[in-house]
C-alpha positions in Angstrom: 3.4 14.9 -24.5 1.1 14.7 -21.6 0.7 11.0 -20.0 -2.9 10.0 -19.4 -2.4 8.5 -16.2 -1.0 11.6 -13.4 -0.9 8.9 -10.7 2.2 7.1 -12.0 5.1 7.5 -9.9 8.5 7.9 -11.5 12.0 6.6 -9.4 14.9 9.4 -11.0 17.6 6.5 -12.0 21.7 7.1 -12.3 22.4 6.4 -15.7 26.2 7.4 -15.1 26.3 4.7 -11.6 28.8 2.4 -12.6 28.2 -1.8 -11.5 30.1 -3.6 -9.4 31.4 -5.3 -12.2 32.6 -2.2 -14.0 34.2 -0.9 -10.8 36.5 -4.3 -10.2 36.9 -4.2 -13.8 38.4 -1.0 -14.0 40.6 -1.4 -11.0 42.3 -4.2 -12.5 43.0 -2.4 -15.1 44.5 0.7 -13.2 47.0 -1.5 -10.8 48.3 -2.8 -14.3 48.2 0.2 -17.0 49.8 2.6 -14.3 50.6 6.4 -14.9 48.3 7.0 -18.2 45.0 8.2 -16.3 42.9 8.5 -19.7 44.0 4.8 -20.4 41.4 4.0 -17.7 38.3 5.4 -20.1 39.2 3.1 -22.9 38.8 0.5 -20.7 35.3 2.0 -18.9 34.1 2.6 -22.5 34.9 -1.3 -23.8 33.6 -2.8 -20.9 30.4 -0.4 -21.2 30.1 -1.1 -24.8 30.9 -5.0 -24.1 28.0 -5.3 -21.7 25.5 -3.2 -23.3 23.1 -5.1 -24.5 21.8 -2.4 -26.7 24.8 -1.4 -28.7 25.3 -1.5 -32.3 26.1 -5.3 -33.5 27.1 -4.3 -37.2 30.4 -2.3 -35.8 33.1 -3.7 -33.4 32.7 -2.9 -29.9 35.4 -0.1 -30.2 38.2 1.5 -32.0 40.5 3.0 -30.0 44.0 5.3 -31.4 46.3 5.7 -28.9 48.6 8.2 -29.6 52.1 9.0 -27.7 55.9 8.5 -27.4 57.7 5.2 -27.2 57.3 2.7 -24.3 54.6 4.9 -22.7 51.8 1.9 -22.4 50.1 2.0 -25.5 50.0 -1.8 -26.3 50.2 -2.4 -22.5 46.5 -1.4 -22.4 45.5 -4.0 -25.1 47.9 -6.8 -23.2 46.3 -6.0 -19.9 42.6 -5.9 -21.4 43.4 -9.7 -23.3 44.8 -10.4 -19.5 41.4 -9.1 -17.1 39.1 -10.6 -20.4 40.8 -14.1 -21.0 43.8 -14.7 -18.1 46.4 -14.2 -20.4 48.4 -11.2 -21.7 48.9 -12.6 -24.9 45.2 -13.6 -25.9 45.1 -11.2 -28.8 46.1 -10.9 -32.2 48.7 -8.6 -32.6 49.5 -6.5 -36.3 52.7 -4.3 -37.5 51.1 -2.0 -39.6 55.0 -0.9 -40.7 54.9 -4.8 -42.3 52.3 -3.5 -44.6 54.0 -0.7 -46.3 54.2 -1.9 -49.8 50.3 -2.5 -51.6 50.7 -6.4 -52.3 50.9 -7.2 -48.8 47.9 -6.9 -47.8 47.6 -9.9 -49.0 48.4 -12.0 -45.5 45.4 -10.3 -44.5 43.2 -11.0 -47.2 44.7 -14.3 -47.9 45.5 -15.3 -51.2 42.9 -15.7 -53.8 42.1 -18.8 -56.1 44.9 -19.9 -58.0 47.6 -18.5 -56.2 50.0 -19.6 -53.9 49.0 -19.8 -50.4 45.5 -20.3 -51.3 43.3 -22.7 -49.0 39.7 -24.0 -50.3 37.9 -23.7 -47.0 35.0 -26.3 -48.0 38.2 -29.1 -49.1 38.5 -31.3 -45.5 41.9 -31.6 -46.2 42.1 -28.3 -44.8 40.1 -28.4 -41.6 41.8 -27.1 -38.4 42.3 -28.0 -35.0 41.8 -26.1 -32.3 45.4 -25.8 -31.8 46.2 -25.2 -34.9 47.0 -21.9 -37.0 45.0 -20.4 -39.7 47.4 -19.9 -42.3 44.9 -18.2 -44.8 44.7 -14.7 -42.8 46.3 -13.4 -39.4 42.9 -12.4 -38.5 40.7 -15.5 -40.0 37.4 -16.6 -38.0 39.5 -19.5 -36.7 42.9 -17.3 -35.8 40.2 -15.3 -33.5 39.0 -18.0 -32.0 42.3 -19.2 -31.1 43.7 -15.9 -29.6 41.4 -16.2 -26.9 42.7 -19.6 -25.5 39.5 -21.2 -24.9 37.8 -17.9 -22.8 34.5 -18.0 -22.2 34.4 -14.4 -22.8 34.0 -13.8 -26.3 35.7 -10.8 -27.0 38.8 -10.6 -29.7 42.0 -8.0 -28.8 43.3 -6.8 -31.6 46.5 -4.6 -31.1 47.6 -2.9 -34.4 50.7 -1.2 -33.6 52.5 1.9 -35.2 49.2 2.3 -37.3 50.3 5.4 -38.9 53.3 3.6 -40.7 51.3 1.3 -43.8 49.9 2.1 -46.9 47.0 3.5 -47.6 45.5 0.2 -49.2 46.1 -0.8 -45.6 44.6 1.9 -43.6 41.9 1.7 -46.3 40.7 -2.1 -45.8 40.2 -1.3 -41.9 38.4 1.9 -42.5 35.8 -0.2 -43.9 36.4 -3.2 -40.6 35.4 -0.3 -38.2 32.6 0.4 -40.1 30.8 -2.5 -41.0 32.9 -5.1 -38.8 33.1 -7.6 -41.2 35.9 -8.5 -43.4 35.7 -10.7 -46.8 38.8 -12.6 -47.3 40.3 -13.4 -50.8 38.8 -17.4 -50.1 35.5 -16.0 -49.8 34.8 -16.4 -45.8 33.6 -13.2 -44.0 35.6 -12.5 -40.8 33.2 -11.0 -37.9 35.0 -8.4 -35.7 31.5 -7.0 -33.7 32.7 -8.6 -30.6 36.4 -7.2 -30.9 38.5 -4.2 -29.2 40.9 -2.6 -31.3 43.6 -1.0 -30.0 45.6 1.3 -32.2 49.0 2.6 -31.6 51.0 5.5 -32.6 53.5 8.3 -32.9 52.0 10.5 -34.5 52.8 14.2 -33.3 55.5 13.3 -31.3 58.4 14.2 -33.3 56.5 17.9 -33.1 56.1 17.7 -29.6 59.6 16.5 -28.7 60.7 19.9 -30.9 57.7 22.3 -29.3 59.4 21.1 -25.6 62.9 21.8 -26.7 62.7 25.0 -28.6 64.5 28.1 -28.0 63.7 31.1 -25.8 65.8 33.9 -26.6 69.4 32.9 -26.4 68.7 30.0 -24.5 67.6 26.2 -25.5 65.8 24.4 -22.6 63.2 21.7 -22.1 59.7 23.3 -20.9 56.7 21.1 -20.6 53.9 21.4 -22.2 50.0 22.5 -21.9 47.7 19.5 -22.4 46.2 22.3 -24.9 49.2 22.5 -26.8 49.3 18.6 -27.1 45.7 18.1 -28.3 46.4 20.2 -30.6 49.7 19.1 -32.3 47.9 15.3 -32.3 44.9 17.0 -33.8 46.8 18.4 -36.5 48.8 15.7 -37.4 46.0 13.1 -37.3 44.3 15.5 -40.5 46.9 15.9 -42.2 47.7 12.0 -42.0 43.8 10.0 -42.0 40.6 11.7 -43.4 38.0 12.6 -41.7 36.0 9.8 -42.7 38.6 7.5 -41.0 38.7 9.7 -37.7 34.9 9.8 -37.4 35.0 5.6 -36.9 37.2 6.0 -34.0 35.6 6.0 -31.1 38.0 7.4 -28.8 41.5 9.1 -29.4 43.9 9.5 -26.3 46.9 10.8 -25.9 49.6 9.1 -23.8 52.0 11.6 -22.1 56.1 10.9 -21.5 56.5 9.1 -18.0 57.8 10.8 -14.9 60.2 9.7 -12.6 56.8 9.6 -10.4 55.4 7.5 -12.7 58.6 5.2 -13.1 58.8 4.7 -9.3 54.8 3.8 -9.2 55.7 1.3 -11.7 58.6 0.0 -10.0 56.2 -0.6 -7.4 53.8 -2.6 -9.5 56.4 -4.6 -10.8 57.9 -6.3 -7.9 54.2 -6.9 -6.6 54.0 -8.8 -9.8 57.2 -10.9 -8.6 55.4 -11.2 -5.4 52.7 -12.4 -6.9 54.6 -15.2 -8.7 56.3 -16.0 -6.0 52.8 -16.9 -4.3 51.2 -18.8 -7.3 54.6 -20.5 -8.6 56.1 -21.8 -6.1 54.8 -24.9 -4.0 53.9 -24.6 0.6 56.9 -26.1 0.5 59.1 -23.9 -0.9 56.7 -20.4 -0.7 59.4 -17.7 0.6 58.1 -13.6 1.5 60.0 -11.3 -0.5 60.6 -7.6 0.7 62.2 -5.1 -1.3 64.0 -1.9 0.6 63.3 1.5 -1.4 67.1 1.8 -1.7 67.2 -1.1 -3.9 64.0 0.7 -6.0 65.8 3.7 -6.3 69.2 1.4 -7.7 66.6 0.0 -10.3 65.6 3.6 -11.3 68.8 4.7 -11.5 69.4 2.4 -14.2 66.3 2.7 -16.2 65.4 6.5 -17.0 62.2 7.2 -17.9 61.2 3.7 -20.4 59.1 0.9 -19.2 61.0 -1.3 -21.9 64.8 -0.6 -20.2 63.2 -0.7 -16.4 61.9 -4.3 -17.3 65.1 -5.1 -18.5 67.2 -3.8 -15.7 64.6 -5.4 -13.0 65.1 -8.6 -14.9 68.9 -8.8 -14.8 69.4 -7.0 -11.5 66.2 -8.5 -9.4 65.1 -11.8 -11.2 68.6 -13.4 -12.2 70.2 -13.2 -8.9 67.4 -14.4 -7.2 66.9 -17.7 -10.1 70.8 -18.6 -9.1 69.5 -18.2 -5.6 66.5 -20.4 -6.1 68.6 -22.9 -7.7 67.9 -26.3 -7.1 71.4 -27.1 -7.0 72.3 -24.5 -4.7 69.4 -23.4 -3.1 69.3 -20.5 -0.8 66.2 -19.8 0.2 64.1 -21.8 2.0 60.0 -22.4 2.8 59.1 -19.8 4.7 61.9 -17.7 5.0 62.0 -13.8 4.5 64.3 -12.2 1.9 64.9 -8.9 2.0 66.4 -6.8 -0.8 68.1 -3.7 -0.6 71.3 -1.7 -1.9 74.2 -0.3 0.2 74.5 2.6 -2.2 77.8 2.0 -3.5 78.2 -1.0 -5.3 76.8 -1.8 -8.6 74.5 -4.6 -7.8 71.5 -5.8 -5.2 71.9 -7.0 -1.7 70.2 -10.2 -1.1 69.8 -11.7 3.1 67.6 -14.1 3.9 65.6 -14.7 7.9 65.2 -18.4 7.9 61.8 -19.1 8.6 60.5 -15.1 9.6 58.0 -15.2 6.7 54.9 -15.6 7.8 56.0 -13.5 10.5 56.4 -10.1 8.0 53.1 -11.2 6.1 51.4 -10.9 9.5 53.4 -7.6 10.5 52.1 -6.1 6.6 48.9 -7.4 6.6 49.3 -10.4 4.5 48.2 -14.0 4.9 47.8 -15.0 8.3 46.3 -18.4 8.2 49.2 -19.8 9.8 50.9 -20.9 6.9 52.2 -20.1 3.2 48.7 -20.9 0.9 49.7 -22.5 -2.9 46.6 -20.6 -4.1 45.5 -17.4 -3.8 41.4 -16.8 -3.2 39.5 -15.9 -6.6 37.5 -12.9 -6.5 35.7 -13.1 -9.7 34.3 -15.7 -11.6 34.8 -19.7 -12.3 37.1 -21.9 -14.2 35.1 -21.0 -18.0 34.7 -23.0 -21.0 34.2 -21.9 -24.4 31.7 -23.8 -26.9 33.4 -23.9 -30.3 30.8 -23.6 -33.3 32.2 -25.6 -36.2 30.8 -26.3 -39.1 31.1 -30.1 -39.0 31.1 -30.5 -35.0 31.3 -28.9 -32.0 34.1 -28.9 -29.8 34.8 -27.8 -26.3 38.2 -26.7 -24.8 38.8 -26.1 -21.3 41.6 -23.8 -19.6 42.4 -23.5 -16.0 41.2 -19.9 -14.2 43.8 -17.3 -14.5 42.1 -14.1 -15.0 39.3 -11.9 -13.8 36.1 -12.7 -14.6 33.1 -10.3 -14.1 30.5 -11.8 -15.3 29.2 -13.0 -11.9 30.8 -11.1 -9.4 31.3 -13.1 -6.0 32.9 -10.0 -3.8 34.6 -11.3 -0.6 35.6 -9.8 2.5 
């Protein structure tokens, strides 16, 4: 097509440049969901899809299947998505699909119908709910959606079905149609709305295949060998069609494949971990009592010694080898460790636990020498990049309610960058 007017003057544009907000939205993401690089494109593409104001409003915003061994970060990514959307790692609604192996329960989805037991008229008052309280008709009512998100002003629902591969096929069946329509009819006759929600689907499918493909024998010898990314995709491929049809697989709109952690990995997430004790340190307790915690990289490498390669057993072992000793040492009965003092943290190498010393009042002193505050004095609060303390309107039928929360999470709505 020719235009008629030749003077126009057209400006190329970047349709691939991401926003500010996407940017500080997906490094969140990455200092939390650590080791699992295509973890970061199911966040890009939610938030994309989120904030497009052009997408496809009869669907949810996205249907993700994660696929991959045990304790890899599979439901992490949901947690940590419900934790950058709404300040909270558990603002989501979270499924067993192995609880819904038998036909008749898919009933505490549904709800149950007139006449049975369990079953709730939604136009009787007697039933009306608070804000606080739970929806006992269906796991994933309007209301029970609502409530997940703990009174974010964002208005996205997580929804985290785990093990996915493990339910019937009635199951699988009722959220073929979710992902396709995003609407949901319950056995009371309300329609649930997921177009503003993020599923997150886990599994292990392929796994048991892969575990044997890395292990199998060469000759006269039996040895692990690691495998191609090729050889992967395609054992995952293979078991997702012999498991889901293709009509299920086309409404996903992203399938990624989590790979077994290194001891790389583990240490990276050792690191991220005691930054996260850090930080609690710094937002829990009072300029009074705020203390600077370093940790020595022979005490990380005692922690990895007793984990192996799962995130499950290294939270564990940093919990009763880092946070225990260090609640007796906080103590109010016996405390140890003062406002402002420096602990450090480290192993001798021999014995079977931590070393804990403490430098009365050298805190602020190591926060200057690494970087850290240097306002003269521990701060209670920490600066907020992103956003405002939010409040979410609540559209009932009969009135409208408000309910506030205090700022926890990133916001990036408005992005305020500071220096």
């Amino acid at each position: 097509m020719t235009m008629k007017n030749s003077t126009m003057n057209f400006k190329p544009l970047d349709a691939l440049a991401p926003s500010p907000g996407e940017l500080a939205f997906i490094q969140e993401f990455g200092a939390r969901v650590i080791a699992q690089p295509d973890a970061l494109e199911v966040a890009r593409l939610a938030y994309r899809s989120y904030k497009n104001p052009l997408r496809d409003k009869s669907r949810p915003i996205g249907v993700y299947y994660l696929v991959g061994p045990s304790r890899t970060g599979k439901s992490l990514t949901g947690e940590v998505l419900a934790e950058i959307f709404h300040g909270d790692r558990n603002a989501l609604i979270r499924i067993q699909a192995s609880d819904y192996e038998e036909d008749h329960q898919i009933l505490d989805i549904k709800g149950a119908p007139p006449s049975y037991i369990g079953y709730r008229d939604p136009h009787d008052p007697k039933n009306k709910l608070d804000i606080s309280d739970e929806d006992p008709t269906s796991i994933v009512s309007n209301h029970n959606l609502r409530r997940a998100r703990r009174g974010s002003k964002e208005k996205v629902n997580i929804v985290i079905i785990e093990e996915f591969e493990k339910s019937t096929y009635d199951f699988y069946k009722l959220w073929m149609g979710v992902f396709d329509k995003g609407k949901l009819k319950l056995a009371n006759g309300q329609t649930v709305d997921f177009t503003n929600t993020i599923f997150i689907l886990t599994s292990n499918l392929g796994t048991d295949e892969l575990e044997k493909l890395s292990s199998a024998q060469l000759g006269f010898q039996r040895g692990e060998r690691t495998l191609s990314p090729d050889e992967i995709k395609s054992v995952v491929q293979t078991a997702m069609r012999r498991r889901f049809r293709r009509e299920f697989r086309n409404r996903l709109d992203k399938i990624v494949i989590f790979r077994q952690l290194t001891k790389v990995d583990m240490r990276n997430i050792v690191d991220a971990e005691i930054k996260q004790v850090s930080e609690r340190i710094f937002l829990q307790m009072s300029s009074a009592t705020y203390f600077v915690m370093k940790v020595e990289d022979s005490a990380k490498t005692f922690l990895l010694a007793k984990c192996g390669t799962e995130i499950a057993e290294l939270k564990r072992v940093i919990n009763q080898e880092l946070m225990m000793p260090l609640g007796r040492l906080l103590d109010e009965e016996n405390c140890q460790i003062q406002g402002n003092d420096l602990l450090l943290i480290s192993h001798d190498g021999k014995s079977d636990m931590l070393s804990f010393a403490v430098a009365a009042g050298a805190g602020e002193e190591q926060e200057k020498e690494d970087g850290g505050n240097t306002s003269g004095s521990p701060t209670k609060h920490p600066p907020q990049p992103f956003g405002t303390p939010q409040r979410e309107q609540w559209d009932d039928e009969d009135e409208a309610r408000q309910v506030s929360r205090p700022h926890r999470g990133v916001f990036f709505g408005d992005l305020e960058i500071l220096d």
